[in-house]
GUKE-730570 format. One record per atom (N, C-alpha, C): residue in one letter; x, y, z. Coordinates in pm, whole numbers, padded with zeros to 5 digits, always signed. Layout:
<nodes>
aXYZ
...
</nodes>
This chain:
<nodes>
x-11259+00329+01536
x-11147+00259+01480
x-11193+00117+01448
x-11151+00076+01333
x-11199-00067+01279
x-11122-00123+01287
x-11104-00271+01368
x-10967-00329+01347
x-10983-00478+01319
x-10901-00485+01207
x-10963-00626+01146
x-10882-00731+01185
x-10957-00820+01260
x-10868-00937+01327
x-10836-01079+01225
x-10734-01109+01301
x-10738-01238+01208
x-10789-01390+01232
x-10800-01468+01243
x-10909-01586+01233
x-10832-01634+01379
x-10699-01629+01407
x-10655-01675+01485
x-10716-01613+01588
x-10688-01411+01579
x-10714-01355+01682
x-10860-01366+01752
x-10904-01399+01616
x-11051-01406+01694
x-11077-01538+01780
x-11050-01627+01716
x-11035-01766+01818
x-11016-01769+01950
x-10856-01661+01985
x-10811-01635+02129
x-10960-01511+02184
x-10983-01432+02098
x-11118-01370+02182
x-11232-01445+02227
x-11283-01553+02140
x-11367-01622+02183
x-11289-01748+02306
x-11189-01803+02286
x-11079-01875+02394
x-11111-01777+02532
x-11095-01657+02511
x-11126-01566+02701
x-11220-01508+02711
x-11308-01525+02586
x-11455-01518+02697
x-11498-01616+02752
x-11463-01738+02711
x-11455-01869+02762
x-11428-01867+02899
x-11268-01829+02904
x-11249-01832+02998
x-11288-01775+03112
x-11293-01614+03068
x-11384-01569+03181
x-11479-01586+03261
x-11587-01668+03121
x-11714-01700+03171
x-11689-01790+03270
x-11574-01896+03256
x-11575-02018+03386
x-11506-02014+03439
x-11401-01893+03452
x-11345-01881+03598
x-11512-01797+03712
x-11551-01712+03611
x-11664-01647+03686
x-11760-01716+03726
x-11797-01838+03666
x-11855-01937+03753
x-11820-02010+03891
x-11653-01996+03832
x-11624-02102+03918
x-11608-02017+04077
x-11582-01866+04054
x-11522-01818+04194
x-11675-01742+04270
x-11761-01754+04142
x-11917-01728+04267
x-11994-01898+04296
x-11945-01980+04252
x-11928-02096+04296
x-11866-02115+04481
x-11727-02071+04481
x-11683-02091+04579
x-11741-01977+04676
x-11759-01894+04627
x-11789-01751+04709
x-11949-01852+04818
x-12045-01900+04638
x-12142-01963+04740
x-12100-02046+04853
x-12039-02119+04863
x-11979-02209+04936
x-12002-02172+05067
x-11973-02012+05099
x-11909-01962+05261
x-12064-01850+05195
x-12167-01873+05145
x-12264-01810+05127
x-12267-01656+05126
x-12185-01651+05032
x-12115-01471+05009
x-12127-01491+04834
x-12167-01365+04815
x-12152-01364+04616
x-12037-01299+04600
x-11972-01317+04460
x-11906-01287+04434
x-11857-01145+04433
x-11918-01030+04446
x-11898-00898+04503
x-11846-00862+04642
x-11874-01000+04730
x-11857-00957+04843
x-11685-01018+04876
x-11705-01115+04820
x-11531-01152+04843
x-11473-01081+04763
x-11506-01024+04649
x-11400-00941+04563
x-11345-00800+04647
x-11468-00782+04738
x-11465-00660+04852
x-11352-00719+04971
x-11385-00830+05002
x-11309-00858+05056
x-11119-00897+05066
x-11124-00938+04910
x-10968-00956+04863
x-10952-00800+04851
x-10994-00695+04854
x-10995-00571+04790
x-10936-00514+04934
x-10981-00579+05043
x-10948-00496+05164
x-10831-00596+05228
x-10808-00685+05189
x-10725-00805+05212
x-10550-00710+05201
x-10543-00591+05111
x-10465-00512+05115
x-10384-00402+05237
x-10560-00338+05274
x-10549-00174+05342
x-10675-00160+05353
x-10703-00125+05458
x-10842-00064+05490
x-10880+00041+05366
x-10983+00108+05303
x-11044+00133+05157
x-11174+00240+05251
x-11159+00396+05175
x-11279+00402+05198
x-11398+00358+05130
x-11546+00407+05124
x-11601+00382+05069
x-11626+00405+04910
x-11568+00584+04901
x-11568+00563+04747
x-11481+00537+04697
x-11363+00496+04756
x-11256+00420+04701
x-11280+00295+04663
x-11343+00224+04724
x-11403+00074+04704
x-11487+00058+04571
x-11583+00156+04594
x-11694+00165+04465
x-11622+00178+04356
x-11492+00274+04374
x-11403+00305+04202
x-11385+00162+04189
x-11287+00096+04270
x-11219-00048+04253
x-11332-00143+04211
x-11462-00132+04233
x-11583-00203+04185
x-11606-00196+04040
x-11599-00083+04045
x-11691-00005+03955
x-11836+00020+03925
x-11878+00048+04066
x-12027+00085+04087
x-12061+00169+04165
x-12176+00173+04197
x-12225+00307+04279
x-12191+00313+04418
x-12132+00435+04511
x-12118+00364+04616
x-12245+00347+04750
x-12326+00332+04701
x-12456+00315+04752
x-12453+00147+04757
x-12396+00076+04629
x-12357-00063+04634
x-12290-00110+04748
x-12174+00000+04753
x-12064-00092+04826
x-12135-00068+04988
x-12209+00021+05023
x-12257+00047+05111
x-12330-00059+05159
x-12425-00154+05061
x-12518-00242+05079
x-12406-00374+05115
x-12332-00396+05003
x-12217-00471+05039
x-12115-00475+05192
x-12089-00409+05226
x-11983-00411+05367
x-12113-00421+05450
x-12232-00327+05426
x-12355-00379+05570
x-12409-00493+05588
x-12347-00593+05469
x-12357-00762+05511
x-12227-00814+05568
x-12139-00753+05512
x-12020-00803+05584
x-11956-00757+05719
x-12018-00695+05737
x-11984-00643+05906
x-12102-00697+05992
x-12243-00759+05890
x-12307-00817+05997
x-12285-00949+06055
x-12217-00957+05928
x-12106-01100+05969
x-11996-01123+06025
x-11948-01001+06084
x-11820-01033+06113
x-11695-01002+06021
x-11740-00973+05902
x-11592-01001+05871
x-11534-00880+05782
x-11573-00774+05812
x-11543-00644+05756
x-11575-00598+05879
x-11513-00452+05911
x-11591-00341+06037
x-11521-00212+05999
x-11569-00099+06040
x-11581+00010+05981
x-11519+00120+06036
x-11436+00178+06025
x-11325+00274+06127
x-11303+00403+06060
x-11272+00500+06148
x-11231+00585+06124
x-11096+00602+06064
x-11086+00704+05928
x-11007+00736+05863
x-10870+00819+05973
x-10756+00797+05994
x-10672+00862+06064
x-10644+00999+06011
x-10601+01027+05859
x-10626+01131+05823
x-10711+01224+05791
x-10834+01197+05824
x-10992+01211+05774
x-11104+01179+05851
x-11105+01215+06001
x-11203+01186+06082
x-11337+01151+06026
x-11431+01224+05963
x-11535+01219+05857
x-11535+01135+05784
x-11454+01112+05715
x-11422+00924+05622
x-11398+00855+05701
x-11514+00693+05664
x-11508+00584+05740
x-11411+00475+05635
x-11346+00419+05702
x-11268+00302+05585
x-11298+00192+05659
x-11343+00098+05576
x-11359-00034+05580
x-11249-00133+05602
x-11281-00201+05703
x-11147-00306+05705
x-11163-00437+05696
x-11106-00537+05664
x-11111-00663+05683
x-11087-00703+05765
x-11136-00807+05882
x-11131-00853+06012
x-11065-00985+05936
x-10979-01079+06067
x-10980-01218+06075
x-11030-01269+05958
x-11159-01290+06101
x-11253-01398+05985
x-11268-01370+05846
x-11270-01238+05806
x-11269-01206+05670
x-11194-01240+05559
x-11086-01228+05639
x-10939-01292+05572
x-10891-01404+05524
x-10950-01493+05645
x-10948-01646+05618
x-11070-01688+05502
x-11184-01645+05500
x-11293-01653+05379
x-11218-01600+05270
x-11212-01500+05221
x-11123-01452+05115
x-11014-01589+05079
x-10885-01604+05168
x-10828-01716+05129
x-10892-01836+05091
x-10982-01859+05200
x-11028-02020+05149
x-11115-01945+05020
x-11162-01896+04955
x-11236-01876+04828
x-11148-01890+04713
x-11044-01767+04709
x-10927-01753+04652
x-10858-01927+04637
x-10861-02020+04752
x-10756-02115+04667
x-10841-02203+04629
x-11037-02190+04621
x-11100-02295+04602
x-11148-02258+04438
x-11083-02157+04375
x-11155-02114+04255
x-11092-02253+04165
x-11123-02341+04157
x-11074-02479+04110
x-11045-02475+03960
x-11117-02388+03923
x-11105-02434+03730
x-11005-02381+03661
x-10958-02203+03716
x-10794-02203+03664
x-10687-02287+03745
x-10691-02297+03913
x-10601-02356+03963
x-10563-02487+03913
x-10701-02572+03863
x-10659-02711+03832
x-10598-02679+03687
x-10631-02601+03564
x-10547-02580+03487
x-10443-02533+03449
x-10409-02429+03561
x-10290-02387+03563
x-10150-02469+03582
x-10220-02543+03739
x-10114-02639+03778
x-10068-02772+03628
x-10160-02817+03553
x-10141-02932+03485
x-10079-02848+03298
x-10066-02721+03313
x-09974-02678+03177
x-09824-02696+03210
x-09776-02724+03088
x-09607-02754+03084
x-09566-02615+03125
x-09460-02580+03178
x-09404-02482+03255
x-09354-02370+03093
x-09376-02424+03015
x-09323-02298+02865
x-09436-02296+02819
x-09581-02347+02854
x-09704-02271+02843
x-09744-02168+02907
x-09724-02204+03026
x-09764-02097+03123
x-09681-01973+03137
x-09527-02009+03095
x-09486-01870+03029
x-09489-01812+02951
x-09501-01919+02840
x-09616-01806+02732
x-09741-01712+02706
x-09843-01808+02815
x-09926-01732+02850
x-09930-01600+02965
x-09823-01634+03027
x-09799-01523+03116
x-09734-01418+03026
x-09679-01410+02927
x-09612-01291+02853
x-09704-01242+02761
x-09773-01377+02728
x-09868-01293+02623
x-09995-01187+02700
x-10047-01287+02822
x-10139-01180+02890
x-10060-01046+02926
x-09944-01062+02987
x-09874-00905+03051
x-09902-00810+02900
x-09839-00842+02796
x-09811-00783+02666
x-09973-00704+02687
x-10110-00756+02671
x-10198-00768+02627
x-10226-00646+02711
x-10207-00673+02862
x-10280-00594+02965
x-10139-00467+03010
x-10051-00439+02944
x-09940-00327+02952
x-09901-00273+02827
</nodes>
């Protein structure tokens, strides 16, 4: 399918890869901070929910779960993931987020500075614009 954009639309495509690119700086930025990459706190906001098995995690990744495997065996050497038995599923292990895990996740989450500081400083009928236009975009 060919779909021919218009000068505007393309502007807003190049506008969010922008953006992407520097929120994605900015939140393996903070991730460095508490010396975790950005996979590992995303694992971590991911379990910040419900304990996750493993190939449940890998879908929510979208990678192999040999990854996520490598992933939680740093974070449980740290403390801040640990690994339990499934209640419905003796044989499945699900991953959980501990404490400490929780509190890293948060402090990462409110240190991602480059949307928070822009978000907070748009007029309140920007940010609802942009909030309708992203929902529209992504539903």
């Amino acid at each position: 399918m060919n779909l021919s954009l218009s000068p505007l639309a393309l502007e807003v495509l190049d506008l969010i890869d922008t953006l992407v690119a520097r929120y994605q700086e900015s939140y393996e930025a903070a991730a460095a901070r508490h010396q975790l990459t950005g996979s590992q706190v995303r694992v971590l906001e991911l379990l910040s929910h419900q304990p996750l098995a493993m190939r449940r995690l890998a879908e929510r990744l979208k990678c192999e779960p040999s990854n996520v495997t490598g992933i939680v065996d740093r974070l449980e050497a740290r403390g801040l993931v640990r690994r339990q038995p499934d209640p419905a599923d003796r044989r499945v292990k699900l991953a959980a987020v501990t404490e400490a895990g929780r509190l890293i996740g948060d402090q990462v989450r409110a240190s991602t500075d480059f949307t928070r500081t822009r978000l907070t400083t748009l007029p309140p009928e920007d940010c609802a614009a942009l909030h309708a236009g992203l929902y529209r975009m992504l539903n």
